[in-house]
C-alpha positions as CSV (number, residue, x, y, z in Angstrom):
1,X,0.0,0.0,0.0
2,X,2.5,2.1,0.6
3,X,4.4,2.0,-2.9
4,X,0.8,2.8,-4.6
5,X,0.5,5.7,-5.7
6,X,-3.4,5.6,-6.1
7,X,-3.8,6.0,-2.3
8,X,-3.5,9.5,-0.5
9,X,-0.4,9.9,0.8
10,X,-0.3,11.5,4.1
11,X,-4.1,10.5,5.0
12,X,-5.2,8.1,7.8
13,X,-8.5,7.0,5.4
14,X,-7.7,6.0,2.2
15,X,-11.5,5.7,0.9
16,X,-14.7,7.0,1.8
17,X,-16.9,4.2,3.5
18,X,-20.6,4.6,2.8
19,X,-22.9,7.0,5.1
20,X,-25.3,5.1,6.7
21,X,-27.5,7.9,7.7
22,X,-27.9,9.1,3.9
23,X,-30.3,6.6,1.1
24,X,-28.0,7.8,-2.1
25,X,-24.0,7.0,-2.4
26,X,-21.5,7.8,-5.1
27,X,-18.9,5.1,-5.8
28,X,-15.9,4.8,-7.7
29,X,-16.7,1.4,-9.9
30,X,-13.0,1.8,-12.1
31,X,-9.9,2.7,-10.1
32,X,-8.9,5.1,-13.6
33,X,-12.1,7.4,-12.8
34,X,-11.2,11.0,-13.4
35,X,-14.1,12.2,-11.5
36,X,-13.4,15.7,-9.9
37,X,-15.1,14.0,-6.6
38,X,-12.3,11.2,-6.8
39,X,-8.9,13.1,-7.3
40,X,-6.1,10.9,-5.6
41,X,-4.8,13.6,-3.0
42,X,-7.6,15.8,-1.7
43,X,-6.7,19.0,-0.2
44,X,-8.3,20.0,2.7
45,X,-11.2,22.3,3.0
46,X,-11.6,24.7,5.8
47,X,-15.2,25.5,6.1
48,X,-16.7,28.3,8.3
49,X,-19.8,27.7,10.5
50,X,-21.9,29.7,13.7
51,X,-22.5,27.1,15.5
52,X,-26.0,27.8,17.7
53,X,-23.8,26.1,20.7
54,X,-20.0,24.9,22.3
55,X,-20.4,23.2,25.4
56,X,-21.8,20.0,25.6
57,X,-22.9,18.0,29.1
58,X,-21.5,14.5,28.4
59,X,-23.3,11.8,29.6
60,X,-21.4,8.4,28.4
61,X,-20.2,6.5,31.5
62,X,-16.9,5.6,29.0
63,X,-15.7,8.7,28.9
64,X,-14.0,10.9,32.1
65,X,-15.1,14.4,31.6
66,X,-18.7,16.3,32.6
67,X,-18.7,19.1,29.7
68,X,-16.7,19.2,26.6
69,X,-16.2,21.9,23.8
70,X,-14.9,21.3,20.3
71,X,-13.9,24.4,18.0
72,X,-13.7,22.4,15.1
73,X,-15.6,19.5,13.8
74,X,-13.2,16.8,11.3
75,X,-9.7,16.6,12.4
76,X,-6.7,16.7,10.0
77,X,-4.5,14.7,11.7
78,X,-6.0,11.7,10.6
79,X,-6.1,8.9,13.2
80,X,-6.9,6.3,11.8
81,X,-8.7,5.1,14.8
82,X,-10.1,8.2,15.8
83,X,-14.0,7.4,17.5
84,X,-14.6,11.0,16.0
85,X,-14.9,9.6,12.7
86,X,-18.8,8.4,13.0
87,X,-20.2,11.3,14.2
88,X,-19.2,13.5,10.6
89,X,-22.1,11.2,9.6
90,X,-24.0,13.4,11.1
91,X,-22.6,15.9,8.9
92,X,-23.8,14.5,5.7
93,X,-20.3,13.6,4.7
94,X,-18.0,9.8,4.6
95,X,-16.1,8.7,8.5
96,X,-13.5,8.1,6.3
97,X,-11.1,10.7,4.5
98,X,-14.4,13.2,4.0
99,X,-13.3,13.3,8.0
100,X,-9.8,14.9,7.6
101,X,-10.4,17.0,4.1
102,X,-13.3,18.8,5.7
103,X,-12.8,20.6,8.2
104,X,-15.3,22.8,10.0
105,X,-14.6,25.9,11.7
106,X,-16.9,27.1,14.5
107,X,-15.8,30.9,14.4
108,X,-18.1,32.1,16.9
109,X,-17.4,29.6,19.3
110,X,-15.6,32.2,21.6
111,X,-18.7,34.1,21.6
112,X,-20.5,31.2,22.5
113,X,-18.2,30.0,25.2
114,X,-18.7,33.7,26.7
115,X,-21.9,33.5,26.3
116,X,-22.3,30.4,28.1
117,X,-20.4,31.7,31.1
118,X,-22.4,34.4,31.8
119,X,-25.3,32.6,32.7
120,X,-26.4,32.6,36.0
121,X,-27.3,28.5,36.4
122,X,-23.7,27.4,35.6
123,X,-22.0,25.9,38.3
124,X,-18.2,26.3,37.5
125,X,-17.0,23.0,36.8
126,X,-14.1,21.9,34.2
127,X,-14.4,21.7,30.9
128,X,-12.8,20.0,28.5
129,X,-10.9,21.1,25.2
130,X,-10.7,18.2,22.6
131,X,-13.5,15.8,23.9
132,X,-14.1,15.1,19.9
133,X,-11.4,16.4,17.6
134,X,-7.7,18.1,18.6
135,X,-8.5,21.6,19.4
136,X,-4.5,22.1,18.1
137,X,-4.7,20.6,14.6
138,X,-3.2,22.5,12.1
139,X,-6.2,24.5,11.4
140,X,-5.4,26.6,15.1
141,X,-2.6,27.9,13.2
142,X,-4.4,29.8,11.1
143,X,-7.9,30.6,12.6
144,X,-6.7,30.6,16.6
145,X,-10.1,29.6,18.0
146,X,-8.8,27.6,20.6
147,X,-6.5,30.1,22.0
148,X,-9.6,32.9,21.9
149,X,-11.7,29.7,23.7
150,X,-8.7,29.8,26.4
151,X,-8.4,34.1,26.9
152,X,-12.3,33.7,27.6
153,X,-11.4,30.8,30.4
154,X,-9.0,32.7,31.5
155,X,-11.4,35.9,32.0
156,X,-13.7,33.4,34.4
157,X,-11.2,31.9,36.3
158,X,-12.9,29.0,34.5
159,X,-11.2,25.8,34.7
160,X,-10.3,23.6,31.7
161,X,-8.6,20.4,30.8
162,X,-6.9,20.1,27.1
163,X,-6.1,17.0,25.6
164,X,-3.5,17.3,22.3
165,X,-1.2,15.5,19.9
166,X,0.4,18.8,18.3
167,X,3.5,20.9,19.4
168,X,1.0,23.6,18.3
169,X,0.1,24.1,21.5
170,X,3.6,25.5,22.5
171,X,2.0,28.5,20.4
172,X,0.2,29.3,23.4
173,X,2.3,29.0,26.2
174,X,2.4,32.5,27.5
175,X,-1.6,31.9,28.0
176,X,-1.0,29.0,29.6
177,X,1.8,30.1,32.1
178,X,-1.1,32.8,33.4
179,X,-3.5,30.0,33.4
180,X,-1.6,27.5,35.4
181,X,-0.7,30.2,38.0
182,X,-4.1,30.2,38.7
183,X,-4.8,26.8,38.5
184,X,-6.6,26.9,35.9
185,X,-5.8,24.4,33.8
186,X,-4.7,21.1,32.7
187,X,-3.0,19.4,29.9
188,X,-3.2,15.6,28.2
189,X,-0.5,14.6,25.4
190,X,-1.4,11.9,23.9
191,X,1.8,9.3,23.1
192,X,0.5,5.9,20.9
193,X,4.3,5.1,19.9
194,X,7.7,5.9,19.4
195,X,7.7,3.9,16.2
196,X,8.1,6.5,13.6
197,X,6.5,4.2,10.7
198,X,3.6,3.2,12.9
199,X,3.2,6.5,13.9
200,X,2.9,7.8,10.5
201,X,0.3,5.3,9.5
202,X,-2.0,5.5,12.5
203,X,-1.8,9.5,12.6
204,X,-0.3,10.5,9.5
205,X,0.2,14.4,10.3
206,X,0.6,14.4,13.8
207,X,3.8,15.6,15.5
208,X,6.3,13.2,16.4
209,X,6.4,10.9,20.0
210,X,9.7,13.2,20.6
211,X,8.2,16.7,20.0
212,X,5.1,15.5,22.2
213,X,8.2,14.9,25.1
214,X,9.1,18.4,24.6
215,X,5.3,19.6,24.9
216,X,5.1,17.9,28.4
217,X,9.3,19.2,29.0
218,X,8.2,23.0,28.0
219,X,4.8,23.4,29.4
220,X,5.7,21.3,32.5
221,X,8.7,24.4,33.5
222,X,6.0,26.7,33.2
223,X,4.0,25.6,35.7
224,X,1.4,23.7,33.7
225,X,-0.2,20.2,35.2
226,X,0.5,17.7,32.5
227,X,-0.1,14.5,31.6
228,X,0.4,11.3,29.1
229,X,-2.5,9.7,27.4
230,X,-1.6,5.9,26.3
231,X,-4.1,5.1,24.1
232,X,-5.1,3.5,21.9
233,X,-3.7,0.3,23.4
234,X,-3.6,-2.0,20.1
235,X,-2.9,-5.5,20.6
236,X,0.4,-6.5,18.2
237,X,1.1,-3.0,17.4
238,X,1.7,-0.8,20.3
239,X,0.7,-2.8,23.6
C-alpha cells in the first residue's frame, strides 16, 4: 500500500466508506475514474460555521469528563482510529477521508463560550478542550479559535482540561503560564508510539512521539499540570 501511488499519501483513510445515515452513495466502480469528486490527493477544505452552541454535558459512562467543547468539527490529523470519525455522519459527509479533508470551523465559538459563562445556572465545573477532535490541529494555526476559547477561560477563572497531539500548543504558552498560575488548567498529550512508521500510519500528520516529550518538558517548566495519554492500546502494534 505504501508503494501505490493511487492512495493519498499522508491520509489516515484512504477511501470513503458509505454514510449510513444518507439513502444515495456515489462510488468509484473503475480505479482510472477522473471524477473531480475522486482526485487521488484531496486537499483539505476549511469550512466556516456559527455554531448555535459549544459546550456539551456528556453523559457516556466511558468517557472521564462532565462538559466538553470542540472548535472544530473533522480533524486533519487523521487517526486512523479516531471514535470522532462516525459522528461526521452526522454531517452529511463519509467517516472516512471526508473526515480529515473537511474541516469545520466554529468561528463564533468564543462568543458562544462567553456567552455560556455568563449565565447565571452554571455551576463552574471543568471543561474539556478536545472531547471530539484536537483543538491544536493544524487548522489553530491559522484561525486561533482555541487560543480565543482559552483568553475567555482565562477571563472566568474558569477551569479547563486540554487533551492534544500537536506541538502547536507550544504556540500558546504565554496563556498558559497565566493559566496555570491560577490553577486553571490542565493538559493531556497523547503518546500511541515511538515507532516512527507506525506512527505515521496510525496518525499520518501528527507531531512526532519526541516533540510530544518536549510539549510535556516546556509546558511542565511553566508551571502547567501535565499529563500522558496511552491510548489506543492496540494488541500487536503498540501494547
Amino acid at each position: 500500500m505504501e508503494n501505490n501511488e493511487n492512495y493519498p499519501k499522508g491520509r489516515g483513510a484512504q477511501i470513503n466508506p458509505r454514510n449510513k445515515f444518507l439513502k444515495n452513495e456515489r462510488v468509484k466502480d473503475q480505479l482510472e475514474s477522473i471524477d473531480d469528486w475522486t482526485e487521488p490527493n484531496p486537499k483539505t477544505i476549511y469550512m466556516e460555521d456559527l455554531a448555535k452552541t459549544i459546550v456539551n454535558k456528556v453523559d457516556s459512562p466511558d468517557v472521564g469528563m462532565m462538559y466538553s467543547m470542540n472548535p472544530y468539527q473533522g480533524c486533519e490529523h487523521g487517526c486512523i482510529y479516531c471514535y470522532a470519525r462516525n459522528s461526521f455522519e452526522y454531517w452529511g459527509w463519509s467517516a472516512g477521508i471526508d473526515f480529515e479533508t473537511k474541516i469545520i470551523v466554529k468561528k463564533n465559538a468564543p462568543e458562544l463560550l462567553h456567552r455560556f459563562l455568563m449565565h447565571p445556572k452554571w455551576e463552574c465545573v471543568p471543561i474539556s478542550l478536545s472531547g471530539n477532535t484536537d483543538c491544536y490541529q493544524p487548522a489553530e494555526r491559522k484561525f486561533k479559535i482555541t487560543r480565543q476559547m482559552l483568553e475567555v477561560c482565562n477571563q472566568f477563572n474558569q477551569p479547563v482540561g486540554i487533551i492534544t497531539k500537536n506541538a502547536g500548543i507550544l504556540r500558546d504558552k504565554d496563556l498558559l503560564q497565566e493559566m496555570a498560575k491560577k490553577k486553571l488548567v490542565s493538559v493531556l498529550v497523547s503518546i500511541t508510539s515511538f515507532d516512527e512508521n507506525l506512527r505515521q500510519a496510525m496518525e499520518p500528520r501528527t507531531t512526532t512521539a519526541k516533540q510530544r516529550l518536549r510539549i510535556i518538558e516546556e509546558l511542565g517548566k511553566e508551571g502547567v499540570r501535565m499529563g500522558v495519554m496511552l491510548g489506543p492500546m492496540i494488541p500487536g502494534l503498540n501494547e
